[in-house]
C-alpha positions, 0 to 999 in steps of 0.5 A: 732924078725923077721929076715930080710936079705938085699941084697944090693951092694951099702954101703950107701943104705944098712947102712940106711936100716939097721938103719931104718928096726934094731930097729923093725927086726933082720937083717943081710946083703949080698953084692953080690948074690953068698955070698946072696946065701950062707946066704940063703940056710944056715939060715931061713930068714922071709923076704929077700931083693934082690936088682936087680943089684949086683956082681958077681951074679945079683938079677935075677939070684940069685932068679932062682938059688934058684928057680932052686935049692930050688922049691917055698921055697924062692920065696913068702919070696923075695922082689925085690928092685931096682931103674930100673922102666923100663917096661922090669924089672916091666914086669919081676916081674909081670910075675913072681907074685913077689914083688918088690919096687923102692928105688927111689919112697919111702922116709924112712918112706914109706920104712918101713911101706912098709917092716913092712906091709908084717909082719901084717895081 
């Protein structure tokens, strides 16, 4: 089973992905970036979901400092998860060639086939 950590602050967003993405996918949760940081560096993740806008560590500066610290290990497994579609923030992932998805544009479903996409050839 693949194994998915979510990042995410918010209870409500985090419960329902946990319930859609548990029944296909081993997932474990983070609420901040300092602790997501932890998680990562200590556990090997097939995919991990990084939501932009956290405590104590945001989205961004978690992924530098595991791109600061760890070269290109984390960066292919990471999906940026938001709802800030402004052209700033979609700049910054497109510079960076990372993807991302805007919480507010997918219904369930969607979010799933999305996340279960990145595991089928």
């Amino acid at each position: 089973m693949k194994k998915i950590l979510l990042v995410e602050d918010d209870k409500f967003t985090s419960d329902i992905y946990v319930q859609i993405l548990s029944g296909e996918f081993k997932v474990d949760t983070a609420e901040d970036g300092e602790s997501a940081y932890k998680i990562i560096t200590g556990t090997e993740y097939d995919l991990i979901l990084l939501d932009m806008y956290l405590p104590i560590m945001d989205g961004k500066k978690l992924f530098e400092k595991l791109e600061n610290d760890f070269p290109g290990k984390y960066k292919k497994k990471i999906v940026f998860i938001t709802n800030d579609d402004s052209e700033e923030t979609v700049k910054y992932f497109k510079e960076l060639k990372i993807d991302y998805l805007i919480k507010s544009t997918v219904n369930p479903q969607q979010f799933f086939d999305k996340i279960k996409g990145y595991f089928t050839p």
